[in-house]
N, C-alpha and C positions, 0 to 999 in steps of 0.2 A: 504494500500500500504506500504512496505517495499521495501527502498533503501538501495543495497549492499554496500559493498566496491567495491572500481573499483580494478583487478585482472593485474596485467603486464604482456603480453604474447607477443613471438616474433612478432606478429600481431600488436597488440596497446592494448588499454584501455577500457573495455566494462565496459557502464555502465550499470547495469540489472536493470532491476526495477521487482519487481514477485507479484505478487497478492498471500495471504499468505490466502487460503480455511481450516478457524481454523476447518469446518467440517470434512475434513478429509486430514487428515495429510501427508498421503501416496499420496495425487494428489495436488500438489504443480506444479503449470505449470508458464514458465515463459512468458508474452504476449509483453513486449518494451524491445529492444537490442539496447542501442545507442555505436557510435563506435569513438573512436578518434585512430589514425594511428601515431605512430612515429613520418614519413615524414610528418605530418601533409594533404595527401592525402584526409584525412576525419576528421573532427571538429565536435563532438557530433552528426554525421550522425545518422538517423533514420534505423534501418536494420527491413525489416517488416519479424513478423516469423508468416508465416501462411502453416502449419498449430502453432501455439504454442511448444514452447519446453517443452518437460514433464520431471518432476523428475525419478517418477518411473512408474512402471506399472500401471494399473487400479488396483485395488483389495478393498478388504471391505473399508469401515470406520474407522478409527482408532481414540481415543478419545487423544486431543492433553495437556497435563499437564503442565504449564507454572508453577514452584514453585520460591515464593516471600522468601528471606530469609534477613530479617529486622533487623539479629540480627549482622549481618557481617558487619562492619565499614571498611571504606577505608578512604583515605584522606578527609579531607573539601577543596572546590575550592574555590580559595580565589581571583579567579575573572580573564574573559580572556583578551585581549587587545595586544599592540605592545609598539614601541619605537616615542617620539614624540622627533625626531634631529631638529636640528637649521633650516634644509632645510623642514621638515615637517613642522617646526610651518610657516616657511615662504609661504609655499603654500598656506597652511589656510588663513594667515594674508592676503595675496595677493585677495584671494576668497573675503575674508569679506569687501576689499578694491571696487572691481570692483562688487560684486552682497553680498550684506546685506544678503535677503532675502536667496540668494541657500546656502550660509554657514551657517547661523544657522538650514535650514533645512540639512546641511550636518551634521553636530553636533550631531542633534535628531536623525539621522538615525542611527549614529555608536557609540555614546553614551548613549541614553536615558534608561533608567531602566522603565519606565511607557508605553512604546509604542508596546511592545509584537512583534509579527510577522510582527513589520513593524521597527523594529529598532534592531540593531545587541546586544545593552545593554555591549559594553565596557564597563571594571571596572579596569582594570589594565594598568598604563602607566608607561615605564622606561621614565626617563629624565637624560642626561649627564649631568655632573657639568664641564662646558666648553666644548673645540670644541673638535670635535669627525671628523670620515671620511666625513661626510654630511655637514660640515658647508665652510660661505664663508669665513672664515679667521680661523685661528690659535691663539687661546687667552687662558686667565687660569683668574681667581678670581684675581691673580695676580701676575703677570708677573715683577714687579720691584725685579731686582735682587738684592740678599741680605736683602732681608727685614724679618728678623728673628721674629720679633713682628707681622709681618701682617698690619701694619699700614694702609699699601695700597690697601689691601682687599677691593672688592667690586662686587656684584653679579652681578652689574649692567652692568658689563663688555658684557655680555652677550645682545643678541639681545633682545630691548624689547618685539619685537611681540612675545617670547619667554611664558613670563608670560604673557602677555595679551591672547594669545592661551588658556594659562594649566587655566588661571581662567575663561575663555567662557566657558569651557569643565567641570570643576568645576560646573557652576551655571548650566548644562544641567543634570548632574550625580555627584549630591551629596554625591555618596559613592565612590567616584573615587580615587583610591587608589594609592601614585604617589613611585615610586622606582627612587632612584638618582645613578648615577653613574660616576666615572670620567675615561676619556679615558686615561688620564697622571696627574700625577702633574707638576706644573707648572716647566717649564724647570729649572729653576737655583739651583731646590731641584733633579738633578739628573744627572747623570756621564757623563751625554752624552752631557750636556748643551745644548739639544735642548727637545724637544716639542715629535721629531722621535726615540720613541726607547729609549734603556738605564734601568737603575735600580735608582732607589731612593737611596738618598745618606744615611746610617746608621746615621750620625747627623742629619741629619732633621726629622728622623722618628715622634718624638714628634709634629715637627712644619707642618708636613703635616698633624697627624691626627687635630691638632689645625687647619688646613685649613677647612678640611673637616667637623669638628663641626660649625665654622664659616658658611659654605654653609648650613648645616643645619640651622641656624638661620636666614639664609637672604633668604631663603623659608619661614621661617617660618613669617618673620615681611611680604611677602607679600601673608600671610593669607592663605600658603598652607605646611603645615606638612607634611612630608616626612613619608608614609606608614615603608620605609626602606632605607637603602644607604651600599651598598658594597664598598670594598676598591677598588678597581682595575678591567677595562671590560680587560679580555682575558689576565691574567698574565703570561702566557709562549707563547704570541705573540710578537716582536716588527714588528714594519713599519717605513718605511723610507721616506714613503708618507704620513701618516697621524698620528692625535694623537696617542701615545702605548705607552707602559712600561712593563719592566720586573717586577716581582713579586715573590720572591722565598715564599713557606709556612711560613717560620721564620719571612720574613719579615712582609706577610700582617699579620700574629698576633700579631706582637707588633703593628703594626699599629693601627689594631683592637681593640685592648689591651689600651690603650690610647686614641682611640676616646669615646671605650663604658663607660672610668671614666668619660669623660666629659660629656655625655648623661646622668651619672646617675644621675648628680647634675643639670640638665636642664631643667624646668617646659616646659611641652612639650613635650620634646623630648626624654622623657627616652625609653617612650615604641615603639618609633621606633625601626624597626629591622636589626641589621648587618650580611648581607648575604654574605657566602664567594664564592669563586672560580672564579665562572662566564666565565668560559670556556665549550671544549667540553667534548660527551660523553666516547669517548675514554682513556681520563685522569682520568675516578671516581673511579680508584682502586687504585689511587696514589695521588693527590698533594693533591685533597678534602679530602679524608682521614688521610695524615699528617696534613691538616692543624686541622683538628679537633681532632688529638693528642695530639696536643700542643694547642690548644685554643677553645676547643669544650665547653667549660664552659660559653664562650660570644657570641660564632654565634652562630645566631637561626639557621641558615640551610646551603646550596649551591645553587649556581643558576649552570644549563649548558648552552650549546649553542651545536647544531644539528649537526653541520658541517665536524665533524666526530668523528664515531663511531654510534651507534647504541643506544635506550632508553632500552636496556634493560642492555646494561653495568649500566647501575645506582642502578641495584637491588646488584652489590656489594658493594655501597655506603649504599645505603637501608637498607642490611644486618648486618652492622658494625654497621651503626647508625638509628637506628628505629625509634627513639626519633627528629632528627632532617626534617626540612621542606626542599622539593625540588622541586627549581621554575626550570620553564624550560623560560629562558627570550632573547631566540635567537634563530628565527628558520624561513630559507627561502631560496629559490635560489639561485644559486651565477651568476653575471651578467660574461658573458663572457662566459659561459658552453652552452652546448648545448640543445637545445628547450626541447627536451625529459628527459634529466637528471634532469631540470626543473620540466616538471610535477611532475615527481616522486617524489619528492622532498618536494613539494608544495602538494602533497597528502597525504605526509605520516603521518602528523598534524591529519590526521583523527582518528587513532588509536592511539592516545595519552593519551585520557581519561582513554585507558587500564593500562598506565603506571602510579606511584604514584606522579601524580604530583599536589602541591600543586596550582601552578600558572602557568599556557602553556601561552607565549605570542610569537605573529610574528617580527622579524626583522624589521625593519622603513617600519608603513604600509600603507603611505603617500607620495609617491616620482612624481614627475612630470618630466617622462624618455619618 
C-alpha cells in the first residue's frame, strides 16, 4: 500500500490510498477514496469506487525499474519534535499531577526512541529562555532594572515544572536535543522599557549576550546542555501583547559575536550551536543573508518559521550559503483563520523532507485549547 499526498481541489481533500501492482506498471488502479470537504460536510468520508479507478488502459506488462542512487547526499536530520512553552510544560506537569501513570505513558508515546511504530521518537525540543506568548506571567532571568553585573540572575525565575518536564523527557529520550531561545530581553536592556516590542539598547549588547551565556549555564548546572541557542525568536516582529523585540542583522551579530567568545572558553558549552534569524520564509533572500555577511564565521546556520512565504524561498538562502545548517523550528496554524486554511496549512509539513532541512519542528505541540 502506498499513501498519496492529499491534492486541494475546489471540492476538498482526497485522500487516495492505491495498491501499487509492481507487476505491471501500466494497471495501477486506485480501490479507497476518503474525502474531507472545506465546509467540513464530510471528515475522512469513505467514497466506495466500484467499479475501481484505473490509471491507464489495460495493455501488456511492463517491467517497473525503481533505481537506488546511494551516492547522492542531502542533508542529515538532526531530529523532528516542537516547542515545549511554559503553558506546555504546565499541561504535562498538571497530567503527571492528576494521572502518574497516563503521562509517562504520554512521554513514551511522543518521545521514546526504543518503541518503533508505537511511539512518534521526538528528538528535537525548542525551549524559550523566559516568557514567550504561552506563558502565565511576563518575567526575564532578570528583571531588576539596572543590574549591569547580572547579580540578580537566576533561571529559576522560570516555572519549575519547566525543568522538571524537559528532564522526565530527558530520562524517556536520551538523545533529546534541546534549542533555547529568548522571546525578549529583559525589559530595562531595551528602548521601549517594556517586555512588548522595542530594540535592544547598543550598551547593553555585551550585557545581554552575558545574559544569555548565563542561561546557558543555568541549563546546564540542571544537567541539560543546550543542543543550541539563537539570539532573538522573530526579529523583524514586535507585539504589544506578548514577549518580542526588534533585531536588526548588525545587531544580532555583535550579539552573537560576544556570546560565541564566551562559549568558547566554557567546558561544555563551546560546541553548542548559534542559530541565526529565526523568522519567516519570505525574508531568506535578505536579513538571513546579511546576517551571514557580517557574521557567517560564528553561526552554524538559520532557523525559519512557515508563516509566510513558501520553503522553497530558502533555496536562495541555500544557494548563497551551502555550507550552513537550516532548521525549520516554527510551523502551524494560526488560531483565529479559518478551519480550511488550517488544514492546509497543517499539511503542508508533509512535503518538507523535500526541502533541505536540517531540523522540521511544529509550533507549541502541546496546548490545552
Amino acid at each position: 500500500m502506498h499513501l498519496l499526498r492529499p491534492a486541494s481541489t475546489s471540492f476538498g481533500t482526497w485522500l487516495v490510498v492505491t495498491c501499487l501492482l509492481f507487476e505491471s506498471a501500466l494497471s495501477q488502479n486506485l480501490w479507497d477514496v476518503w474525502q474531507t470537504t472545506w465546509n467540513r460536510t464530510a471528515l475522512l468520508k469513505s467514497q466506495k469506487q466500484v467499479p475501481p479507478i484505473i490509471f491507464s488502459n489495460q495493455g501488456p506488462a511492463a517491467k517497473l525499474n525503481v533505481v537506488l542512487d546511494d551516492t547522492r547526499e542531502y542533508q542529515p536530520v538532526l531530529g523532528l519534535g516542537g516547542t515545549l512553552t511554559d503553558s506546555s510544560a504546565q499541561l504535562f506537569s498538571n497530567m503527571k499531577t492528576w494521572n502518574s501513570r497516563n503521562y509517562w505513558e504520554m512521554l513514551s508515546y511522543l518521545f521514546s526512541p526504543v518503541e518503533g511504530a508505537n511511539a512518534a521518537g521526538l528528538s528535537y525540543l525548542r525551549v524559550p529562555l523566559g516568557a514567550s506568548d504561552f506563558s502565565e506571567k511576563v518575567y526575564s532571568y532578570d528583571d531588576f532594572d539596572g543590574d549591569l553585573c547580572l547579580n540578580d540572575f537566576d533561571i529559576d525565575y522560570a516555572p519549575a515544572y519547566v525543568f522538571d518536564v524537559l528532564k522526565d523527557i530527558q530520562a524517556v529520550n536520551s538523545m533529546l536535543r534541546v534549542h533555547v531561545i529568548p522571546w525578549s530581553p529583559p525589559a530595562w536592556m531595551k528602548d521601549s522599557g517594556t517586555a512588548f516590542g522595542g530594540f535592544l539598547k547598543s550598551q547593553h549588547i555585551p550585557i545581554y549576550a552575558h545574559y544569555l551565556f548565563k542561561s546557558l549555564q543555568g541549563f546546564q548546572k540542571k544537567g541539560i546542555t543546550p543542543y543550541a541557542i539563537s539570539v532573538q525568536n522573530e526579529p523583524m516582529y514586535e507585539s504589544n501583547t506578548h514577549p518580542s523585540a526588534k533585531f536588526t542583522p548588525q545587531t544580532e551579530a555583535q550579539v552573537g559575536r560576544a556570546l560565541k567568545d564566551l562559549m568558547k572558553g566554557s567546558a561544555g558549552l563551546s560546541n553548542t550551536k548559534l542559530i541565526g534569524f529565526e523568522h519567516n520564509w519570505d525574508q531568506a533572500g535578505g536579513y538571513p543573508s546579511q546576517l551571514m555577511q557580517i557574521a557567517g564565521d560564528i553561526f552554524d546556520g538559520v532557523a525559519f518559521h512557515c508563516f509566510s512565504g513558501s520553503a522553497g524561498e530558502q533555496d536562495k538562502f541555500r544557494a548563497a550559503y551551502p555550507d550552513k545548517e537550516i532548521y525549520l523550528t516554527e510551523c502551524s496554524g494560526t488560531i483565529g483563520s479559518d478551519w480550511w486554511s488550517d488544514i492546509k496549512v497543517n499539511f503542508s509539513p508533509l512535503a518538507l523532507p523535500e526541502s533541505p532541512f536540517n531540523e522540521p519542528c511544529q509550533w507549541q505541540k502541546y496546548t490545552d485549547m
